[in-house]
Structure formats: structure tokens, C-alpha cells
PLY file of the C-alpha trace (Angstrom):
ply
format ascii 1.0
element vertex 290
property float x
property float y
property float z
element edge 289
property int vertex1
property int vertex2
end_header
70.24 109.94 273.34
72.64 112.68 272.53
75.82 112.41 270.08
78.51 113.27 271.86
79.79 116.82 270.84
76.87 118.09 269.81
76.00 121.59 270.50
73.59 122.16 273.63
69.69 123.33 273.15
68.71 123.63 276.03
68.92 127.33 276.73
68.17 129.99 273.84
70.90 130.28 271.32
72.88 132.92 270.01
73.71 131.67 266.49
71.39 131.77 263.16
69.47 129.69 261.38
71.75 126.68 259.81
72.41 127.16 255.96
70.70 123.69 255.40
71.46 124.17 252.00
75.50 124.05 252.51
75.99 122.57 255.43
79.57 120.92 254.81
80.27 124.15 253.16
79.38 126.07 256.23
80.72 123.50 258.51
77.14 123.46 260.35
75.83 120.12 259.66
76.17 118.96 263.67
74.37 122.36 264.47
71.60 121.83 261.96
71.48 117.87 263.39
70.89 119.09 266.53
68.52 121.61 265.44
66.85 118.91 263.69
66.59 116.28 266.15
65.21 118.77 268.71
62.48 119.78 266.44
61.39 115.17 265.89
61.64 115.07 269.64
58.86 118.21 270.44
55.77 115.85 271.05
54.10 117.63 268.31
56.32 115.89 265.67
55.23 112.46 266.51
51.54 113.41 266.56
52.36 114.88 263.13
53.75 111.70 262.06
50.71 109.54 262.99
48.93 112.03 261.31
49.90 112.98 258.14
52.89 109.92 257.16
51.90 106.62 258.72
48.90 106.47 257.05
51.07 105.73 253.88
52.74 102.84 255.44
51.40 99.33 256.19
51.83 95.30 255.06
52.94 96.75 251.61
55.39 99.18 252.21
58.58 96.91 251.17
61.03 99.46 249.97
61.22 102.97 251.21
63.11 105.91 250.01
63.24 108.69 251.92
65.34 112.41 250.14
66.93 115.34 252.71
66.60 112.96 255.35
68.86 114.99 257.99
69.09 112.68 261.05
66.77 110.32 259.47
64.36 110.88 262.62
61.23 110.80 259.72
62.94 107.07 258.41
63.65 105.77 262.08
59.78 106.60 262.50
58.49 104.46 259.27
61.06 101.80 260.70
59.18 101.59 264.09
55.51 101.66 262.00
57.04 98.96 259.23
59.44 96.63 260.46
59.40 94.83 257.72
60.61 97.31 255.24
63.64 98.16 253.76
64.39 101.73 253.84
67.24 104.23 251.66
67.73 107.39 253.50
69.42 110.16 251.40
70.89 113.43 251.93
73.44 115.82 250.06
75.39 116.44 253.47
78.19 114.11 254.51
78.21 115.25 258.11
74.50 114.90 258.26
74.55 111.41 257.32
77.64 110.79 259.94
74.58 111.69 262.38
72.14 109.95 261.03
74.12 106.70 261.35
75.35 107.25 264.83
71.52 107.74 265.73
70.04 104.62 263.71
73.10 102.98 265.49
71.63 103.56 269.09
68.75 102.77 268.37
68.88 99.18 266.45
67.66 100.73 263.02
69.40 98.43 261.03
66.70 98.13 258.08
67.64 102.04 257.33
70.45 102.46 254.99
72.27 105.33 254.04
73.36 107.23 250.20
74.65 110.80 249.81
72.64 112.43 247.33
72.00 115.58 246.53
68.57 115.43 244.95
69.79 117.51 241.21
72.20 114.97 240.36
70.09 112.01 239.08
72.99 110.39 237.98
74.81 110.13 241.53
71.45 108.00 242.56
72.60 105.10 245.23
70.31 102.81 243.99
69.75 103.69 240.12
67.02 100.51 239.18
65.49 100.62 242.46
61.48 101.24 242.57
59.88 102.03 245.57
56.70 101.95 247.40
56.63 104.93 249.34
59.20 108.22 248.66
58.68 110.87 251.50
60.53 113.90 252.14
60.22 116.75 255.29
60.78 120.32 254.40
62.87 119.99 251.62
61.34 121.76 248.55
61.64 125.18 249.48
65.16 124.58 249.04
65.28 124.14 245.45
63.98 126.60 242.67
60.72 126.00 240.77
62.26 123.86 237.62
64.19 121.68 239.85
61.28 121.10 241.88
59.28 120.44 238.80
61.91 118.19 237.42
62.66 116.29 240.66
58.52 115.42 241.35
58.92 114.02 237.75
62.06 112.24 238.12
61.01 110.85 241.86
57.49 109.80 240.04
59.39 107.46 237.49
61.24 105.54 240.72
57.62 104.50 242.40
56.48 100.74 241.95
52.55 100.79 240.94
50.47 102.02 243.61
53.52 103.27 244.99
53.07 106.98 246.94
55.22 109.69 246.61
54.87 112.08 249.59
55.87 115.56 250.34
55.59 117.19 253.97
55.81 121.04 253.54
55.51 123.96 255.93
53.16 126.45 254.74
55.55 129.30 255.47
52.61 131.96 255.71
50.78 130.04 258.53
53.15 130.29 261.66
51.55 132.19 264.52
53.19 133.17 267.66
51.26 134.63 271.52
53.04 138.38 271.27
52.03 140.44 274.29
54.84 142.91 272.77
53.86 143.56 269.42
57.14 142.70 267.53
56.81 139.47 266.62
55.17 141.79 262.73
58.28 142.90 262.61
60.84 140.00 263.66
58.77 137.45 261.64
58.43 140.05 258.85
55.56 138.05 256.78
54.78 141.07 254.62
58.32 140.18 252.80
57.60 136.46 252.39
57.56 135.01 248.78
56.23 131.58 248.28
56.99 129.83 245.12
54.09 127.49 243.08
55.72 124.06 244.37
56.25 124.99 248.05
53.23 123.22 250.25
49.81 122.72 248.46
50.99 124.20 245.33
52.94 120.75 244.62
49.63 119.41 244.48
49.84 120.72 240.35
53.50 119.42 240.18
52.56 115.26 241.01
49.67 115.90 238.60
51.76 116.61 235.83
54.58 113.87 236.88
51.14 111.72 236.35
50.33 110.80 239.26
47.30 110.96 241.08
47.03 113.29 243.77
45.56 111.86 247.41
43.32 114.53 249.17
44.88 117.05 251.30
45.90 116.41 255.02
46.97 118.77 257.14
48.53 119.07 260.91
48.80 122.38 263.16
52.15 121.47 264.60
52.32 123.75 268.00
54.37 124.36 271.00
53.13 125.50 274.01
56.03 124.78 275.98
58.46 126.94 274.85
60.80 124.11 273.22
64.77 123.80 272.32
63.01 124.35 268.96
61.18 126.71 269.32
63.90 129.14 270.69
66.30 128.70 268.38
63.73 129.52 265.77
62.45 132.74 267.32
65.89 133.36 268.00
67.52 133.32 264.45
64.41 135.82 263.44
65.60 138.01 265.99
69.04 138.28 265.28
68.05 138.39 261.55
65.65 141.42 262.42
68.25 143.31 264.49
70.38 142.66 261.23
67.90 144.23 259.03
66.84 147.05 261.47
64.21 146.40 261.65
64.19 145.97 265.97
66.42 147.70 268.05
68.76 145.67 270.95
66.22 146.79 273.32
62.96 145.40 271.26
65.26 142.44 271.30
65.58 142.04 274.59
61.92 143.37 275.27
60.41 140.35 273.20
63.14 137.69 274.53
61.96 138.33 278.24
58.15 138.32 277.13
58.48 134.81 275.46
60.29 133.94 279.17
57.68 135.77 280.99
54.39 134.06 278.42
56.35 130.14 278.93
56.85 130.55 283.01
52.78 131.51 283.15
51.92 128.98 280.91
50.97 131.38 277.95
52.78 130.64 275.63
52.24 129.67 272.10
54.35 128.89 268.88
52.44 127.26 265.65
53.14 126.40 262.12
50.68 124.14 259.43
52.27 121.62 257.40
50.82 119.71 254.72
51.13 116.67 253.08
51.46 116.60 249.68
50.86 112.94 247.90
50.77 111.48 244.85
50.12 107.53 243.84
51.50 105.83 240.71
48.37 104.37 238.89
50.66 102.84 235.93
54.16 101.89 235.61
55.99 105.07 234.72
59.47 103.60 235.41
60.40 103.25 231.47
59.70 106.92 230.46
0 1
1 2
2 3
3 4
4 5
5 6
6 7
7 8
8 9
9 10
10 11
11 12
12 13
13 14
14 15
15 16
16 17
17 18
18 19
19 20
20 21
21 22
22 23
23 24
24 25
25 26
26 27
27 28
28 29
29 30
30 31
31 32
32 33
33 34
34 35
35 36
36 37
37 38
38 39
39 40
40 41
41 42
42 43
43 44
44 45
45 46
46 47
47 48
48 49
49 50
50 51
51 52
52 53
53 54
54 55
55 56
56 57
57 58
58 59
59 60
60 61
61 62
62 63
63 64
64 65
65 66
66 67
67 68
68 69
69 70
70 71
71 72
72 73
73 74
74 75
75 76
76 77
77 78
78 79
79 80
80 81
81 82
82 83
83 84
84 85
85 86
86 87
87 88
88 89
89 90
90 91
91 92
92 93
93 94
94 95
95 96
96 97
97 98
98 99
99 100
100 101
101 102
102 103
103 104
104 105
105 106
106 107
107 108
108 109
109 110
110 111
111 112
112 113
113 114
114 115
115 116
116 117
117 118
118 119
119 120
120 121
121 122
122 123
123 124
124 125
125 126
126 127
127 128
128 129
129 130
130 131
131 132
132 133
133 134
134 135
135 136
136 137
137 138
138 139
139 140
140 141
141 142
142 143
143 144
144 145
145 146
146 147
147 148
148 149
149 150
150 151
151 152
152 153
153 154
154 155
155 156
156 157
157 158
158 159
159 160
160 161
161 162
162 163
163 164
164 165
165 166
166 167
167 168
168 169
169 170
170 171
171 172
172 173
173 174
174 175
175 176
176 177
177 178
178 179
179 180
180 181
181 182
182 183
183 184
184 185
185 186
186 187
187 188
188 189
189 190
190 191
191 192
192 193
193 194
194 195
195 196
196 197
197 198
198 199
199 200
200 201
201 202
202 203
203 204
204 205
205 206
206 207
207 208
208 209
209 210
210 211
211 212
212 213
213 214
214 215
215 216
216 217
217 218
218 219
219 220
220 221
221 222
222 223
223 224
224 225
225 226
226 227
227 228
228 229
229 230
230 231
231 232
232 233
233 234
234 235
235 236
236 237
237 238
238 239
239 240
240 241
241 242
242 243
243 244
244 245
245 246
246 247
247 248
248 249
249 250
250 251
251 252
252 253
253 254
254 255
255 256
256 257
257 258
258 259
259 260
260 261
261 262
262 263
263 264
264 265
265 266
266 267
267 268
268 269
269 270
270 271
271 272
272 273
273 274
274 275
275 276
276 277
277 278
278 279
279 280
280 281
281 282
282 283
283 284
284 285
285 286
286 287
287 288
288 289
């Protein structure tokens, strides 16, 4: 159900990408919630959930903290697999959160409640003696350097009961392939400029060994759209407009690829995919008094 005032995505957009990092800042946190929730509605997402996060949760996931949780689509999801658990969602934008309530609000989600955080202030913690069972975040790392990463996994690993997972679910930003009859989408998607740092996707695998924890095999999901989604278009859309920016397209390559995305979704061609992984860790001992 939509919040009203929310920006429509339904039809290709004409803004960038969010800055998800400063989005009361920016004043785009309802842009980036819509952005968000049109992504965890894409049938993809929910396959992706069954895949790679509910088979984390069962009879003894109690408590459930989950960081950067944007509309808290990812926590309403756990709600609807664990019933009986009690979940914390957190995120460092205020007008996020304002979303994320309305949303849980609709929908009956009453275990899920709410902290600000933003995930380098351990201080500024909701719940500062709380231990939990499971800790999951969605695409969050990539927005923090290497040390805070490092230093987060650490300080995330010390909150986890025994036996208690600590879950990361990363896009592997080199993996995204997109149906091109044109031939732009090497230079709109411009991976030859692409930098990934040690603890984005499976390179957090090192990160939770060091926090002492011991890492669960790798999972994987291909999440695609064939469809043509809101999504999808406001994706391919921000990495036009940022390629026209560049110069590295011209307004007619623009409008060139635009109408051969149209043309490739009305003929039932097209094709948009990204891997993520999960990344998981479980507490063996009881780290909490390090």
C-alpha cells in the first residue's frame, strides 16, 4: 500500500540515484523509501529472501536486530517467517524511519520496533545490553570505509547471544548484467572504473573471521528482472544521467538506449541482473564481555 505523498515509480524517472548516505541532509529520504520499497516488492526480492535470510530464522530466533533498515521491508519479512520474535530495526535517517513506521503500521507489524542509529556511533545504541540472535543488514557496507566496516563486524559480533548469526546481504557490484541490443550499456554502467573495497560482498567473509566468529558457507542469489520494473528504471536511469554527466554518452545515445530498453521489455527481451551474497557469521562463545 502506498504512503501517501510519495513520489510515483511507475514511469522512468528523471532524478539520480538517492544519496542514501545523507538522506535528511539531502532531503531525499521519501525518494530513497520509495526507491526502496519498489526494489522488496520486484518478485525477485522475496525469492531472495527465502533464499539467502530465512534460513537464519526459526523456533530460536527471539530477538532480532536488524542495521540500515530503510523501510524495514527485510524486518517486516523475518516478522512474517518468526512471529514470535522480537525485532529492533535501525537506521541513521529520521525520515526513513517515519516510513518505516507508517508501513509496519499497515500492515500489523507490531513486534518490529524502531531506533535511529547511525551504525559509527556505538554509543547512541537504542538498546546498549541487548544480545541478539540474529543481526542482518541489506546493502549497507559499501557505505562505510574499510576500518569502520572492520570495526562495526567487530562491534556487531560482541552484541550476538551464543549461536547467535550475524548476517550481511551484499551486492557484488561487478556482477550486474543488462540485454543491450545498443551497445552502451559499457559505457553507461562504466565497470572498467569500479573499485571494490576488501569488506564489500564475499570479502567480509575475512572481516567475521577476525570479529571471531565462524563463518557459514557462502550462499548466493541471481536477483533478475525480466520485466522491466519501477526498479529497474530508476536504476538504469540514474546511470544514464550520470553518464551524460561524465560524457561519456551523448543526449542521443541517451535516448537511443532508453527506447531499446522500451523496445527489449514490450517483446519480452528484456533482462536486468545483479548477484548478492550472504555473508554470515555464528557466535561459537560468548564474546559480549570483550
Amino acid at each position: 500500500m502506498p504512503v501517501s505523498g510519495w513520489p510515483t515509480i511507475s514511469s522512468p524517472m528523471v532524478r539520480a540515484i538517492p544519496d542514501y548516505a545523507n538522506l535528511d541532509l539531502s532531503g531525499e529520504a521519501r525518494a530513497a523509501a520509495a526507491r526502496m520499497e519498489a526494489r522488496a516488492r520486484e518478485p525477485a526480492s522475496e525469492e531472495m529472501f527465502r533464499s539467502l535470510v530465512a534460513p537464519l530464522v526459526g523456533p530460536h530466533t527471539r530477538a532480532v536486530l536488524e542495521l540500515g533498515c530503510g523501510t524495514a521491508a527485510l524486518s517486516r519479512r523475518i516478522a512474517r517467517a518468526a512471529p514470535h520474535a522480537e525485532i529492533l530495526a535501525t537506521d541513521k535517517s529520521l525520515g526513513m524511519l517515519e516510513v518505516a513506521r507508517s508501513l509496519c503500521a499497515q500492515e500489523g507489524a507490531s513486534a518490529i520496533r524502531f531506533g535511529a542509529w547511525d551504525v559509527l556511533d556505538e554509543d547512541a545504541f537504542p538498546d546498549r545490553d541487548a544480545r541478539y540472535d540474529l543481526i542482518v543488514s541489506s546493502v549497507m557496507i559499501l557505505y562505510l570505509q574499510e576500518p569502520e566496516a572492520e570495526d562495526l563486524v567487530r562491534r556487531l559480533a560482541r552484541r550476538l547471544r551464543p549461536g547467535g548469526t550475524l548476517a550481511f546481504v551484499e551486492q557484488d557490484h561487478m556482477s550486474d548484467a543488462l540485454e543491450d541490443a545498443s551497445g552502451l550499456a559499457i559505457r553507461i554502467m562504466e565497470k572498467e572504473r569500479r573499485t571494490l573495497r576488501r569488506t564489500q560482498g564475499l570479502g567480509l567473509r575475512a572481516a567475521l573471521r577476525r570479529a571471531g566468529l565462524s563463518v557459514l558457507p557462502r550462499r548466493s542469489f541471481l536477483w533478475t528482472d525480466e520485466g522491466y520494473g519501477a526498479y529497474t528504471r530508476e536504476l538504469l536511469d540514474g546511470m544514464t544521467r550520470g553518464a551524460l554527466a561524465r560524457g561519456s554518452i551523448t543526449a542521443a545515445d541517451a535516448a537511443r538506449f532508453a527506447a531499446g530498453l522500451e523496445r527489449a521489455a514490450a517483446e519480452g527481451e528484456f533482462y536486468y541482473g545483479i548477484v548478492y551474497h550472504r555473508v554470515a557469521g555464528v557466535a561459537t562463545i560468548d564474546r559480549s564481555g570483550e
